[in-house]
C-alpha positions in Angstrom: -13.0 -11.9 -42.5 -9.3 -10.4 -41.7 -9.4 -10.5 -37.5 -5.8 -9.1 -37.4 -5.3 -5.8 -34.7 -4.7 -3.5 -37.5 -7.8 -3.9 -38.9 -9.8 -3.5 -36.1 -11.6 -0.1 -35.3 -8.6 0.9 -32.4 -6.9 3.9 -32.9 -9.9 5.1 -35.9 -12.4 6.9 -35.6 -15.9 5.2 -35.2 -19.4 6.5 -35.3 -21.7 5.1 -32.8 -24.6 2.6 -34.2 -28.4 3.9 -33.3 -29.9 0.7 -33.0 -28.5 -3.0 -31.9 -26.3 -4.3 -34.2 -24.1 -7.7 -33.5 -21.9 -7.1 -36.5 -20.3 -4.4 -34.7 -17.9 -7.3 -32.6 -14.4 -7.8 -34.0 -12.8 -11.0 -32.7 -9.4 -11.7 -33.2 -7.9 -15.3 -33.7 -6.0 -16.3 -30.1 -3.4 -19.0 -31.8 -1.1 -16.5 -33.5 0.4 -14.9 -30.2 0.5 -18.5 -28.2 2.2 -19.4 -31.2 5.0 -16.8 -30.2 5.2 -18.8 -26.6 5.4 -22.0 -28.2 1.8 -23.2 -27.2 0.7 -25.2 -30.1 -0.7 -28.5 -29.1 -3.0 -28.2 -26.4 -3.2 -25.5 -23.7 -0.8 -25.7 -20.3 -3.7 -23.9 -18.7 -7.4 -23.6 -17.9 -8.5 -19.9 -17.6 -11.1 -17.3 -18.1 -10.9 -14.1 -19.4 -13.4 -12.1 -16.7 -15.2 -8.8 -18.1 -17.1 -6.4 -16.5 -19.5 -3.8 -18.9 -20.3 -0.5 -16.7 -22.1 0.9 -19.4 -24.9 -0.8 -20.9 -28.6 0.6 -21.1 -31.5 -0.3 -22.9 -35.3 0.2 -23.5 -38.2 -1.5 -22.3 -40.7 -2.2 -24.3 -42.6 1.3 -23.1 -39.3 3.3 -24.6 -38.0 3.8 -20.9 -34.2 3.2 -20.5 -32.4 0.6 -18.1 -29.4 0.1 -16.6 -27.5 -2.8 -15.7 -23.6 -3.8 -14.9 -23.0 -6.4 -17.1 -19.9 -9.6 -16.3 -19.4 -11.7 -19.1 -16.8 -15.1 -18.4 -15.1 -16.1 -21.0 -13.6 -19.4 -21.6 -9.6 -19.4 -22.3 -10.4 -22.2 -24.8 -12.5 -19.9 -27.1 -10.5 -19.9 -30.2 -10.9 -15.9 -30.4 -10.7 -12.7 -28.4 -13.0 -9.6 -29.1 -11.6 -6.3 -29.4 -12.5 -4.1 -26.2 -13.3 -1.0 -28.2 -15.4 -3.3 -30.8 -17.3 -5.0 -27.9 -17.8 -1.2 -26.0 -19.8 0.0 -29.7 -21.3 -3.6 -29.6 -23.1 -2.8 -26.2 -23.8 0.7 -26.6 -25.9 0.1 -29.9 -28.2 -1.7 -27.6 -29.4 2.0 -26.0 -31.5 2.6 -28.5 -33.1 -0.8 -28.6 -36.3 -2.2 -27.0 -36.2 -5.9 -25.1 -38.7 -7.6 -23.0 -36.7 -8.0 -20.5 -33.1 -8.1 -18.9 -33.0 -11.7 -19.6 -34.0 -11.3 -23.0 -30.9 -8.8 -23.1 -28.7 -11.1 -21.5 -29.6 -14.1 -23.7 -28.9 -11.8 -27.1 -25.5 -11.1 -25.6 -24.6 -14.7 -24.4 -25.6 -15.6 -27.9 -23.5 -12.9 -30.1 -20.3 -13.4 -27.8 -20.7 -17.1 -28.5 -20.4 -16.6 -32.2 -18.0 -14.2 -31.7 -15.3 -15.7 -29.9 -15.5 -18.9 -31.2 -16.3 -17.0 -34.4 -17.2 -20.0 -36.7 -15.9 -23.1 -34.4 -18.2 -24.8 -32.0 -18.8 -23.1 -29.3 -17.7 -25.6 -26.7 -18.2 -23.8 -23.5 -20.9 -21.0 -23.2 -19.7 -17.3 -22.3 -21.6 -16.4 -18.5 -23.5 -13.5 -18.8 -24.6 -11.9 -15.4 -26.8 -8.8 -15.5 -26.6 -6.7 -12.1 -29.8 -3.9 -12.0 -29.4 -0.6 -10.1 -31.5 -2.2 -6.8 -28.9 -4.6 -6.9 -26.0 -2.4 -6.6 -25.9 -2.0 -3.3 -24.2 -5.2 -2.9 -21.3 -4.4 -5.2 -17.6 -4.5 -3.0 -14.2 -3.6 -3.7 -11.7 -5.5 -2.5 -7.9 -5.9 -2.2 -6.0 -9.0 -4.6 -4.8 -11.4 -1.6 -1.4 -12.0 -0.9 2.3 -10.7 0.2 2.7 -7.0 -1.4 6.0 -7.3 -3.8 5.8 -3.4 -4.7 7.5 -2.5 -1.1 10.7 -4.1 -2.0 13.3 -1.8 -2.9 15.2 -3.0 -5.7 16.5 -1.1 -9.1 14.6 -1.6 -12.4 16.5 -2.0 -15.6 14.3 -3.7 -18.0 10.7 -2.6 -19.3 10.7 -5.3 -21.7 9.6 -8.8 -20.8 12.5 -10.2 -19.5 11.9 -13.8 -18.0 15.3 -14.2 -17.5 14.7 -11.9 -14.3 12.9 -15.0 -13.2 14.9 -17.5 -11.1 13.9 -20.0 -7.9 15.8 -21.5 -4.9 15.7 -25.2 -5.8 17.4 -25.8 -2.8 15.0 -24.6 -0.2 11.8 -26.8 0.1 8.5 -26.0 -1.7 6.5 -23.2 -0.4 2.6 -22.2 -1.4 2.4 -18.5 -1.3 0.8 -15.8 -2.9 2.1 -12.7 -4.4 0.4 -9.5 -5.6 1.8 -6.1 -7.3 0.5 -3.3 -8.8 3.5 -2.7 -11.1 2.0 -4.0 -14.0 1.6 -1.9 -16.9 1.9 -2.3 -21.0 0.8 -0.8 -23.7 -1.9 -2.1 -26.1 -0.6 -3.7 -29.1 -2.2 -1.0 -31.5 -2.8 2.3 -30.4 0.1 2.0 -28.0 -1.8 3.5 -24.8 -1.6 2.5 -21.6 -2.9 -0.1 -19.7 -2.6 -0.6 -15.9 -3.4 -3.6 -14.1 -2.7 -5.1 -10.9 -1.7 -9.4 -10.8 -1.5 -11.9 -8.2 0.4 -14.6 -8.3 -0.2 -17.9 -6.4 2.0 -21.1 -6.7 3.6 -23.9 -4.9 7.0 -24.9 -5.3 10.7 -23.9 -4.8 10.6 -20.5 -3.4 10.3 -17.7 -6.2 13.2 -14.7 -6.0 10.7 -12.0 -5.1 12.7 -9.2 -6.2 13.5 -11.1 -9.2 9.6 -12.0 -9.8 8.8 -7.9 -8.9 11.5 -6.8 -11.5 10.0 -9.3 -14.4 6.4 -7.9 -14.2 7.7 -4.5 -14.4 9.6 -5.1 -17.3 6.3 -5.2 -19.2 6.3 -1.3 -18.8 6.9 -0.7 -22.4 5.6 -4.0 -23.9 2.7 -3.9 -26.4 0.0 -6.6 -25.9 -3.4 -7.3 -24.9 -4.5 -8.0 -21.1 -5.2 -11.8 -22.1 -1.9 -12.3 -24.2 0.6 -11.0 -21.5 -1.0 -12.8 -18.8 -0.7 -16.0 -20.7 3.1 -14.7 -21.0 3.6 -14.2 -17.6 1.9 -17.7 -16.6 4.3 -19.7 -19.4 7.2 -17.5 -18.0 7.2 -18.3 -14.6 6.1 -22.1 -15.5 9.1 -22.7 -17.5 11.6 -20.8 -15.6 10.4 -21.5 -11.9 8.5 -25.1 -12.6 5.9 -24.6 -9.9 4.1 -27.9 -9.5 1.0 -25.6 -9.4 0.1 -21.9 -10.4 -2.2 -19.3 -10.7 -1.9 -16.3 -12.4 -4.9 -13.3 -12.3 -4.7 -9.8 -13.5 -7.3 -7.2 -12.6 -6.6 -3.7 -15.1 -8.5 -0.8 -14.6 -11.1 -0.1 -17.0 -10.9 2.0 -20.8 -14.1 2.8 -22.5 -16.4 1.2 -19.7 -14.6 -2.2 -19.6 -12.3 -3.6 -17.5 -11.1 -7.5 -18.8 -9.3 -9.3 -16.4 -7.9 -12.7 -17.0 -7.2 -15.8 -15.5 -4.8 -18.4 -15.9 -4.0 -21.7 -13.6 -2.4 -25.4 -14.3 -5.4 -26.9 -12.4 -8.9 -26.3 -13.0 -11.5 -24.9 -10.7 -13.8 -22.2 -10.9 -12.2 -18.7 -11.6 -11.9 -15.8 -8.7 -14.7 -13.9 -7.8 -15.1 -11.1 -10.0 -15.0 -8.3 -7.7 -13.4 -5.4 -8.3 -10.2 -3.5 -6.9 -10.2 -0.1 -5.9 -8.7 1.5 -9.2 -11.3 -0.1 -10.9 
């Protein structure tokens, strides 16, 4: 099966499936764009990829509908991503389909985005699916990224193409733990070319980062065609290689298209991944 963007169903036309059908998930093969940052052997991170479904519905086994918020985690190590649109048709042919139960919903799912993003590896970590039902809502927060605000430094932008040479650190001053957040961050998706808008913290210890530097680098991505996983591994192996943090965390939240908002997360240590909780322009 060809996994390549071009052939997925972005930018086309797509009719919506009546009835659950698990073929409908398009996953695409992670190694080509690490490739392009030189990771080959190995990852220089742990992460997850965190997703949140607003729209998924089903019917009980009487034909009445439900209604949950779905969060799926998502290993970094899974060989494959799955195409947001793919995974929006994937969920919404489940509306006109009857399960026991939410758990019976939420195993079908863990099972079909296993397969999908390892799509024929072993799956070596299980994807987290986490159904959250309407009396449960309640309970859902928003809340702000943590961290020193970058966006109220005045500075001049020149570049709104990835430009890591932007990046520099003080090696001179001694090592620091802070952690920085902007909302700056946009690109485009790689194949329709529409906009995605995200906001990213940034936690790390080492030599003081050049804040205005750091603030000009992430908007450079303004006109930069990628998906939400592949530039935050960018900006991660960017600031790694040109600031050599001894330790760093990189987490974007983008606001959501089609029901979905993915946000991923990247660190050189492992640990469990931030609290999936939404920001306010989500």
């Amino acid at each position: 099966m060809n996994t390549s963007p071009e052939e997925s169903l972005l930018g086309k036309p797509a009719t919506y499936a009546s009835h659950y059908d698990r073929s409908l998930l398009y996953p695409m093969d992670r190694q080509p764009k690490r490739d392009e940052l030189g990771i080959c052997d190995g990852l220089p991170f742990f992460g997850y990829d965190l997703w949140t479904a607003y729209e998924l519905s089903w019917l009980n086994p009487r034909g009445k509908p439900e209604v949950a918020i779905a969060r799926f985690t998502v290993p970094a190590t899974s060989t494959h991503i799955v195409e947001s649109k793919s995974l929006k048709l994937y969920l919404n042919s489940f509306s006109n389909t009857c399960f026991d139960d939410s758990t019976a919903v939420a195993q079908q799912i863990q099972t079909d985005l296993g397969q999908a993003f390892w799509h024929g590896s072993v799956v070596d970590t299980s994807v987290c699916v986490d159904l959250s039902p309407p009396d449960a809502w309640h309970r859902e927060a928003l809340a702000p990224l943590d961290g020193v605000l970058l966006d109220t430094l005045d500075i001049a932008c020149t570049h709104y193409v990835p430009s890591a040479e932007l990046l520099s650190m003080d090696a001179g001053r001694p090592p620091v733990t802070e952690a920085l957040v902007s909302h700056l961050l946009k690109s485009n998706c790689l194949v329709t070319g529409q906009p995605d808008w995200g906001s990213v913290a940034i936690r790390y210890t080492g030599q003081p980062i050049d804040h205005a530097g750091l603030l000009g680098y992430l908007v450079s991505f303004r006109n930069h065609n990628e998906f939400h996983e592949q530039c935050v591994e960018r900006i991660f192996m960017d600031i790694l290689r040109r600031c050599q943090p001894t330790r760093l965390e990189v987490f974007a939240r983008y606001t959501r298209r089609g029901g979905l908002d993915i946000n991923p997360w990247r660190s050189t240590h492992p640990g469990p991944p931030p609290a999936n909780v939404r920001t306010a322009r989500q």
